[in-house]
N, CA, C and O atoms as a printed pandas DataFrame, in Angstrom:
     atom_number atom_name residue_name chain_id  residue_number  x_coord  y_coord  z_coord
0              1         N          UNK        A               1   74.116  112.936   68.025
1              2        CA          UNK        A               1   74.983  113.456   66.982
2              3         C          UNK        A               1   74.344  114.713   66.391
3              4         O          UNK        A               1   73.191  114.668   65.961
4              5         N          UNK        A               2   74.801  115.417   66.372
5              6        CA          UNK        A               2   74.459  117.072   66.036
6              7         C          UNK        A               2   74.465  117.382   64.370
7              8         O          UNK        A               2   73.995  118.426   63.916
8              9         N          UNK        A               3   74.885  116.643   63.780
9             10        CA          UNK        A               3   74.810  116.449   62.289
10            11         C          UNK        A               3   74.100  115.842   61.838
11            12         O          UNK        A               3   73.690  116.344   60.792
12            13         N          UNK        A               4   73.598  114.767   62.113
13            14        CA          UNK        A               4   72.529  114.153   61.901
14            15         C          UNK        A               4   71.103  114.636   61.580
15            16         O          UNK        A               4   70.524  114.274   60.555
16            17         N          UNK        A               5   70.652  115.315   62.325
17            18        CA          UNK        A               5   69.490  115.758   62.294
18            19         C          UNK        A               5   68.514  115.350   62.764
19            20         O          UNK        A               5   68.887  114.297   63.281
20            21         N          UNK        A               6   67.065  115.497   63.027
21            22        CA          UNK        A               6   65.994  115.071   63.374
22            23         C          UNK        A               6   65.298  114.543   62.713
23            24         O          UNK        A               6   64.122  114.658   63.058
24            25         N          UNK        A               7   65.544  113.742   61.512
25            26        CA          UNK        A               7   64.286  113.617   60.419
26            27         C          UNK        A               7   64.534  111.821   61.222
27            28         O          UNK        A               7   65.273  111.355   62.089
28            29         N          UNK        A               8   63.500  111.321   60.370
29            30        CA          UNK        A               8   62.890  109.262   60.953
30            31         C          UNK        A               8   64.129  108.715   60.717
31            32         O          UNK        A               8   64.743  107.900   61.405
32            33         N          UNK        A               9   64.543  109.411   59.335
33            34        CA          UNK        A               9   65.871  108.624   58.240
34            35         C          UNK        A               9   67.047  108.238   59.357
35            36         O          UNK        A               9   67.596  107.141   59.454
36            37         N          UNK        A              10   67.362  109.732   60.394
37            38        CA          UNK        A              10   68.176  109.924   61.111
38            39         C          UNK        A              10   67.997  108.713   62.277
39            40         O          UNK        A              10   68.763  107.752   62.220
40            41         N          UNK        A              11   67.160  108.767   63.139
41            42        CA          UNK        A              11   66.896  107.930   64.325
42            43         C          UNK        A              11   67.033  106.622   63.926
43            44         O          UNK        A              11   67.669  105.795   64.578
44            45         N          UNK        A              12   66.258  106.302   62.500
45            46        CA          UNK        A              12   66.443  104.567   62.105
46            47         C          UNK        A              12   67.969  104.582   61.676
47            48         O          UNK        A              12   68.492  103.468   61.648
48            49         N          UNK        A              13   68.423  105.196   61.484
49            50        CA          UNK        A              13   70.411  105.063   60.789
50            51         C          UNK        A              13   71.181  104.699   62.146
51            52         O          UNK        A              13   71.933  103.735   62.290
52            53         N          UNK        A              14   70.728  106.007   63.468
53            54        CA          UNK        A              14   71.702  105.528   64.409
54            55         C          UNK        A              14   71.281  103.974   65.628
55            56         O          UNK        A              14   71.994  103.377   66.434
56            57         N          UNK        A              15   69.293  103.726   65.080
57            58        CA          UNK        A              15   69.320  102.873   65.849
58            59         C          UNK        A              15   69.595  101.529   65.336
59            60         O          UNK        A              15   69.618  100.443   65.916
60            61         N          UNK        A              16   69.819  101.884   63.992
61            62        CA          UNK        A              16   70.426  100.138   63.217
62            63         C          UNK        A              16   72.027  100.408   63.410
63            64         O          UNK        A              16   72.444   99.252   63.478
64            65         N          UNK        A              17   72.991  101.129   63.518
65            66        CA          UNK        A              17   74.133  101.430   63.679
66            67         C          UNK        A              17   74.518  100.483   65.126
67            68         O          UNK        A              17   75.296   99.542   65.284
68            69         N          UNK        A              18   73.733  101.092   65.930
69            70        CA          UNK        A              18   73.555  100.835   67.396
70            71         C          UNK        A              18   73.868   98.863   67.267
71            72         O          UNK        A              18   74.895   98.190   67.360
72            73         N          UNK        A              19   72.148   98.443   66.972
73            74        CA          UNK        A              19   72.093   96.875   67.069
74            75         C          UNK        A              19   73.469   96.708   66.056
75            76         O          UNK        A              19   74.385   96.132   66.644
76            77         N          UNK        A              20   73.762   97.076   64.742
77            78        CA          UNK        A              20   75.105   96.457   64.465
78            79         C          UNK        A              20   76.213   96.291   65.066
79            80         O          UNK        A              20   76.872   95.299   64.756
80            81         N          UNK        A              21   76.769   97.293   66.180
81            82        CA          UNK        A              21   78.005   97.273   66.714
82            83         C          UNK        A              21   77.633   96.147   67.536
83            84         O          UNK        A              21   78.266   95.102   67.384
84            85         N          UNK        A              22   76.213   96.234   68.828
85            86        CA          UNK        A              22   76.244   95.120   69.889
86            87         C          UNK        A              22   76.082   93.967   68.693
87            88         O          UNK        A              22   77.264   94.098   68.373
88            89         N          UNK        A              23   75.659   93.059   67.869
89            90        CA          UNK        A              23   75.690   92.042   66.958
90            91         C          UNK        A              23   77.413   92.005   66.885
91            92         O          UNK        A              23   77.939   90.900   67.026
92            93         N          UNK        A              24   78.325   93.253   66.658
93            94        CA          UNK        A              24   79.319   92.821   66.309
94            95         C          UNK        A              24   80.354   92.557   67.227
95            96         O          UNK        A              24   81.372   91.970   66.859
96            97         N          UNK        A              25   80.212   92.887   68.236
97            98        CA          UNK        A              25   80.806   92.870   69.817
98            99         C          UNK        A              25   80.648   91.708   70.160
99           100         O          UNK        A              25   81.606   90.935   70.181
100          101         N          UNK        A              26   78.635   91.090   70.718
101          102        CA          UNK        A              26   78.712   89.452   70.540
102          103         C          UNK        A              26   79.253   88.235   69.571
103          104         O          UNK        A              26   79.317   87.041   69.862
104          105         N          UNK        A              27   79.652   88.921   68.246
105          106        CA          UNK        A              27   80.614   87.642   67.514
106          107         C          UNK        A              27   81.546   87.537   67.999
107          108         O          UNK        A              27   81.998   86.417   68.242
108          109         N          UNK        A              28   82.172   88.629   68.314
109          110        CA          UNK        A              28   83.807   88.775   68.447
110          111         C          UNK        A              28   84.177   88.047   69.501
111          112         O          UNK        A              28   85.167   87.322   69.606
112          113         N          UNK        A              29   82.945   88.377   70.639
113          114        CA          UNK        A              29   82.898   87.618   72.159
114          115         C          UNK        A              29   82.803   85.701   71.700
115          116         O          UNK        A              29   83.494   84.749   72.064
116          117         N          UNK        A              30   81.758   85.793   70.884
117          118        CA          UNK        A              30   81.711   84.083   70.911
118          119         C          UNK        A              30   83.057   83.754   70.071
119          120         O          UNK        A              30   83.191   82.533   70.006
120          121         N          UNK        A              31   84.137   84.476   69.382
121          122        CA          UNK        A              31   84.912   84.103   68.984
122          123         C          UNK        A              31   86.018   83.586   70.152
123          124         O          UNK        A              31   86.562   82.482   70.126
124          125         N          UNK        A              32   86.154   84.244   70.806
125          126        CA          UNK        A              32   87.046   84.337   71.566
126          127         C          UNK        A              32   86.684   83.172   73.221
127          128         O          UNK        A              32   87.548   82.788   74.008
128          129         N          UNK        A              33   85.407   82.921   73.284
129          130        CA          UNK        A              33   85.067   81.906   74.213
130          131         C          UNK        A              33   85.778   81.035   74.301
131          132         O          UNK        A              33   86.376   80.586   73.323
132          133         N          UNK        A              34   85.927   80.462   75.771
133          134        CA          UNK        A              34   86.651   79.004   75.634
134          135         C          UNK        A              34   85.671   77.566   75.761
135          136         O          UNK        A              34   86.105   76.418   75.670
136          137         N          UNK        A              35   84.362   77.930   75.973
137          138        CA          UNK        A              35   83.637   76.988   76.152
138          139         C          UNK        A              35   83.622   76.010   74.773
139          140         O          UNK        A              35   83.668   76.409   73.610
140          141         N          UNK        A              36   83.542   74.593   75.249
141          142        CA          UNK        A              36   83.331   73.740   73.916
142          143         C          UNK        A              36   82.025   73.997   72.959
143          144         O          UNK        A              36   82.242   74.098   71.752
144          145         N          UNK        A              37   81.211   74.064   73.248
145          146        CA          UNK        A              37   79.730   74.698   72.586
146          147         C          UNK        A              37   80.034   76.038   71.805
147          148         O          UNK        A              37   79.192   76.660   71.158
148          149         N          UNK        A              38   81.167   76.341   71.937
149          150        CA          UNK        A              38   80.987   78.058   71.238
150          151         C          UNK        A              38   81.927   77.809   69.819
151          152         O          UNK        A              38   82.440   76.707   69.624
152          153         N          UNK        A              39   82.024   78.449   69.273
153          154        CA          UNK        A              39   82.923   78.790   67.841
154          155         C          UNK        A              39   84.164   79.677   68.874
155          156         O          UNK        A              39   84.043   80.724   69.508
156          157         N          UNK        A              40   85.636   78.519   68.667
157          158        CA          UNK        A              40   86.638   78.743   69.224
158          159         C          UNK        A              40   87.824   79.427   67.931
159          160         O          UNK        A              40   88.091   79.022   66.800
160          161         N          UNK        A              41   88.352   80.674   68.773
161          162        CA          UNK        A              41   89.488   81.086   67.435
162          163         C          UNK        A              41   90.326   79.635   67.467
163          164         O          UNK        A              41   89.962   78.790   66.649
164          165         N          UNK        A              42   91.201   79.372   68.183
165          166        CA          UNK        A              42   92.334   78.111   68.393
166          167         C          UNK        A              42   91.878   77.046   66.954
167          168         O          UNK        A              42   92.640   76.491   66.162
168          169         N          UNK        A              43   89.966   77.029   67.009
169          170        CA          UNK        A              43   89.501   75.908   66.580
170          171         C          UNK        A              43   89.545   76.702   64.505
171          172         O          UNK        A              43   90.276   76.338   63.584
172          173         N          UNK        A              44   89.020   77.231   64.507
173          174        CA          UNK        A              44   89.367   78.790   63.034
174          175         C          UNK        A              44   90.796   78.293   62.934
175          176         O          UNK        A              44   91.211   77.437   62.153
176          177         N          UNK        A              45   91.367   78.850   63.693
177          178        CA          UNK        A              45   92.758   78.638   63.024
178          179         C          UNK        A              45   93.319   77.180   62.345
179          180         O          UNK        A              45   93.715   77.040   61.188
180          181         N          UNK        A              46   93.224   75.999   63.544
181          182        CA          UNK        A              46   93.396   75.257   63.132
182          183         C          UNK        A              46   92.716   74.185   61.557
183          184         O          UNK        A              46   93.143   73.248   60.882
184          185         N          UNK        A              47   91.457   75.058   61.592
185          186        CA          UNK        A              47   90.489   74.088   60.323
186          187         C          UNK        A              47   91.117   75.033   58.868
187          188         O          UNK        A              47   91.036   74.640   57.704
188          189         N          UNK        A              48   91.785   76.450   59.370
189          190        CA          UNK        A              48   92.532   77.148   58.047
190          191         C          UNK        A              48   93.623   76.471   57.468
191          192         O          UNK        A              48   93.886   76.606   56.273
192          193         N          UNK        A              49   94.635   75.359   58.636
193          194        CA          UNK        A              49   95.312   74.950   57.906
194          195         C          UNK        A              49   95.152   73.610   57.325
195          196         O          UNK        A              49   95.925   72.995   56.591
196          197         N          UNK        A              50   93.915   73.249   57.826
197          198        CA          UNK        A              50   93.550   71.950   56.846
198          199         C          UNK        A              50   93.325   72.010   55.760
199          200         O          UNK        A              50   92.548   72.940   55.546
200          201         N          UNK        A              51   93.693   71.313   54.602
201          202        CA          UNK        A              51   93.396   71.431   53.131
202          203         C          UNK        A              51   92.079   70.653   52.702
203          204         O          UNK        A              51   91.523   71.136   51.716
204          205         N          UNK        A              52   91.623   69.800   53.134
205          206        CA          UNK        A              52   90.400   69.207   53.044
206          207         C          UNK        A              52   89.056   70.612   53.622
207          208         O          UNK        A              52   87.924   70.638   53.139
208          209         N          UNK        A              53   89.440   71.404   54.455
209          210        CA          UNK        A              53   88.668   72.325   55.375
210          211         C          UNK        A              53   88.583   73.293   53.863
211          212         O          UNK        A              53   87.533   73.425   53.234
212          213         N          UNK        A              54   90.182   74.044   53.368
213          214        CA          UNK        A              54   89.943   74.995   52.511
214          215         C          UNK        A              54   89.506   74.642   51.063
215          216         O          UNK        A              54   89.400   75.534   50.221
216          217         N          UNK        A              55   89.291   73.537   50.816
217          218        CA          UNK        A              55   88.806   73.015   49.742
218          219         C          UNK        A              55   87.303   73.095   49.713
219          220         O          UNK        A              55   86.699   73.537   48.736
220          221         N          UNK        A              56   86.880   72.782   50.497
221          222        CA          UNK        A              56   85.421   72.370   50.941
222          223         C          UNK        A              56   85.027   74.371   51.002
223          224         O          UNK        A              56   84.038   74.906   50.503
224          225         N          UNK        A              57   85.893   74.905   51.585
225          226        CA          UNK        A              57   85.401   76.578   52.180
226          227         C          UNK        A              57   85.540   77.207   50.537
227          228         O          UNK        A              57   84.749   78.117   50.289
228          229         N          UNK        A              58   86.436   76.809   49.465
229          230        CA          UNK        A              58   86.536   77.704   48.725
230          231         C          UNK        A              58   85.599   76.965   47.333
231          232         O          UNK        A              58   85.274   77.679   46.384
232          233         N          UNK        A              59   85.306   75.751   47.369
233          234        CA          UNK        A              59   84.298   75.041   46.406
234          235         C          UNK        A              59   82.381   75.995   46.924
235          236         O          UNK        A              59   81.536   76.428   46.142
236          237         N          UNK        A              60   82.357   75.989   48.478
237          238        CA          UNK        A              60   81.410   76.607   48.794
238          239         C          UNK        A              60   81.084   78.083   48.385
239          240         O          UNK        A              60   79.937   78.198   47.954
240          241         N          UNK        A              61   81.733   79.110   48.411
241          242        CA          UNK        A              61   82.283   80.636   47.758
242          243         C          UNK        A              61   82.129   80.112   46.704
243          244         O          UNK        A              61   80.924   80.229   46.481
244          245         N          UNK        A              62   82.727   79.435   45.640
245          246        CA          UNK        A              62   82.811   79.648   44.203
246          247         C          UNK        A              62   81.399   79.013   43.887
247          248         O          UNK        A              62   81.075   79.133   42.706
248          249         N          UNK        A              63   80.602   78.441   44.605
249          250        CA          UNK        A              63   79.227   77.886   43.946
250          251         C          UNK        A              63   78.526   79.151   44.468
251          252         O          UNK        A              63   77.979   79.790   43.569
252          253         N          UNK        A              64   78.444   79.514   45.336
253          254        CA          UNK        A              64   77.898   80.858   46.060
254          255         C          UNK        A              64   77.525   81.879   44.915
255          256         O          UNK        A              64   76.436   82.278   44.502
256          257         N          UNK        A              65   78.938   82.180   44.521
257          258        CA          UNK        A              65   79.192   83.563   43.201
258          259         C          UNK        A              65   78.908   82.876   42.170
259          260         O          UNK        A              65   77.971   83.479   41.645
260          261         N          UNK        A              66   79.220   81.732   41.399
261          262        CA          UNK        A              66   78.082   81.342   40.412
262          263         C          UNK        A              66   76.952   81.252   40.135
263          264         O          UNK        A              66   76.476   81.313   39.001
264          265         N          UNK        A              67   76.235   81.054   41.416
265          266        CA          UNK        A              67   74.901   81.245   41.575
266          267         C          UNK        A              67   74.115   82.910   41.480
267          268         O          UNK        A              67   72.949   83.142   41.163
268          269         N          UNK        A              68   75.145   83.862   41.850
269          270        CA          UNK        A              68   74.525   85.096   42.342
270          271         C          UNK        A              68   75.032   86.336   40.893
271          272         O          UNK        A              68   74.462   87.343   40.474
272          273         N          UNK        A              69   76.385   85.623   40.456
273          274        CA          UNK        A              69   76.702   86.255   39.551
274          275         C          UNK        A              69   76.823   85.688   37.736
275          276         O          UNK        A              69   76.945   84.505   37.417
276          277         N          UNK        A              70   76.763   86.657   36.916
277          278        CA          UNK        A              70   77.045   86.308   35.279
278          279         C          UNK        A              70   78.546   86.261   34.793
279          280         O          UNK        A              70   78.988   85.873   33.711
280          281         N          UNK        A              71   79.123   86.699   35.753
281          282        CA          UNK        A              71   80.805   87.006   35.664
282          283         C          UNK        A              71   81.417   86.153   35.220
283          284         O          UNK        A              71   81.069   85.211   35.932
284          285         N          UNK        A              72   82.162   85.748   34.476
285          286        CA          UNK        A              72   83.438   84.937   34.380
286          287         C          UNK        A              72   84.558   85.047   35.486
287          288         O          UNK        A              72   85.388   85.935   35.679
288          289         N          UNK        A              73   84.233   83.439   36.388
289          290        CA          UNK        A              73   84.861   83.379   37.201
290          291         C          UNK        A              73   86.215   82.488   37.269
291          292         O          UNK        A              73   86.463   81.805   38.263
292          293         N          UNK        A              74   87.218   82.550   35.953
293          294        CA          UNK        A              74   88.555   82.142   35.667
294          295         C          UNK        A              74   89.300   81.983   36.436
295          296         O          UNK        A              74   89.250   83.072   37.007
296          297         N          UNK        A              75   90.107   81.353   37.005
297          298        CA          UNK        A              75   91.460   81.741   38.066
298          299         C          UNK        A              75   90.705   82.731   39.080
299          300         O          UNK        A              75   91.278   83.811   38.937
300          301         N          UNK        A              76   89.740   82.864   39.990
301          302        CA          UNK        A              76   89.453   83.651   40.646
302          303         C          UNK        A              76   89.234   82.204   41.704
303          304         O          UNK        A              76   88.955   82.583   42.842
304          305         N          UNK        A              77   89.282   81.035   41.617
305          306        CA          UNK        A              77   89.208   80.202   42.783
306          307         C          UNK        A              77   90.468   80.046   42.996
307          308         O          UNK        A              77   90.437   79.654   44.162
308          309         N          UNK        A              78   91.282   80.066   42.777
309          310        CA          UNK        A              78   92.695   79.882   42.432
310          311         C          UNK        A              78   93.427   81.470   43.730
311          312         O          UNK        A              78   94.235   81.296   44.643
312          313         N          UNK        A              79   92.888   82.596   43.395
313          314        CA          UNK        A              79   92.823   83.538   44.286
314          315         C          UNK        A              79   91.990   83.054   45.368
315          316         O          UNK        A              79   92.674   82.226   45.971
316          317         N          UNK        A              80   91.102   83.136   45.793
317          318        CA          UNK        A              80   90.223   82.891   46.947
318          319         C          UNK        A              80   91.018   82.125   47.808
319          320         O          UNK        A              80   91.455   82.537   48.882
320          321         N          UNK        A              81   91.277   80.603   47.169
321          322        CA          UNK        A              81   92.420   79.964   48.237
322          323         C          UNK        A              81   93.721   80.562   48.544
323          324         O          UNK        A              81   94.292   80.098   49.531
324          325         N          UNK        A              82   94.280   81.462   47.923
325          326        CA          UNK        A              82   95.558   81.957   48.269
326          327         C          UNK        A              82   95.342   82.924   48.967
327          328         O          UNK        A              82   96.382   83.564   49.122
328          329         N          UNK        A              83   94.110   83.551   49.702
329          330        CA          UNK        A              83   93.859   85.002   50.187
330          331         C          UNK        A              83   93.330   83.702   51.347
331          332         O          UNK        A              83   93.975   83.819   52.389
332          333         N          UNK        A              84   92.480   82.699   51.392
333          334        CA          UNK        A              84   92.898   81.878   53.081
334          335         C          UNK        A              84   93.736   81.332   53.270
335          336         O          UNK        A              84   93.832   81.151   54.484
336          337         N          UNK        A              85   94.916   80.672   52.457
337          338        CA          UNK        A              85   95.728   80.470   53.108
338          339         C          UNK        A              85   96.763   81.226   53.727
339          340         O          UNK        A              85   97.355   80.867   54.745
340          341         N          UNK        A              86   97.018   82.516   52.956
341          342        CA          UNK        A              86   97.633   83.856   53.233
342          343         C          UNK        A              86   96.895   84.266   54.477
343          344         O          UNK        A              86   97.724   84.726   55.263
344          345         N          UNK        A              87   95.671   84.293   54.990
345          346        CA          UNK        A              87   95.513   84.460   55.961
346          347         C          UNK        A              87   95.461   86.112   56.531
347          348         O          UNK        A              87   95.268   86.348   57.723
């Protein structure tokens, strides 16, 4: 990249850029596997429409951000589940 430049800053930016895309290429791949051992989309989809699944996914998030944040978190679990079940 010709904009970039030559300085360390430059080479470490495009070689962490680099490992991020292949990291993000292999999720996408194990998403999409059909092997039983792998994390299946079919299998995602189906645990989104379980309500026991999004209960458990959005109690986990809201202890997450209590823990990390001071915020008043009001009706914001209330959103979280409507943005997975919306999908």
């Amino acid at each position: 990249m010709p904009h970039m430049g030559a300085s360390y800053a430059s080479h470490a930016f495009l070689a962490i850029r680099t490992a991020l895309r292949r990291k993000v290429l292999l999720a996408l791949m194990r998403v999409w596997d059909g092997q039983k051992d792998s994390v299946r989309l079919k299998l995602v989809i189906a645990a989104i429409g379980d309500n026991e699944f999004i209960d458990a996914l959005v109690a986990d998030r809201m202890g997450t951000l209590r823990q990390q944040s001071n915020m008043t978190l009001t009706g914001f679990e209330d959103q979280v589940r409507a943005t997975i079940q919306r999908g």
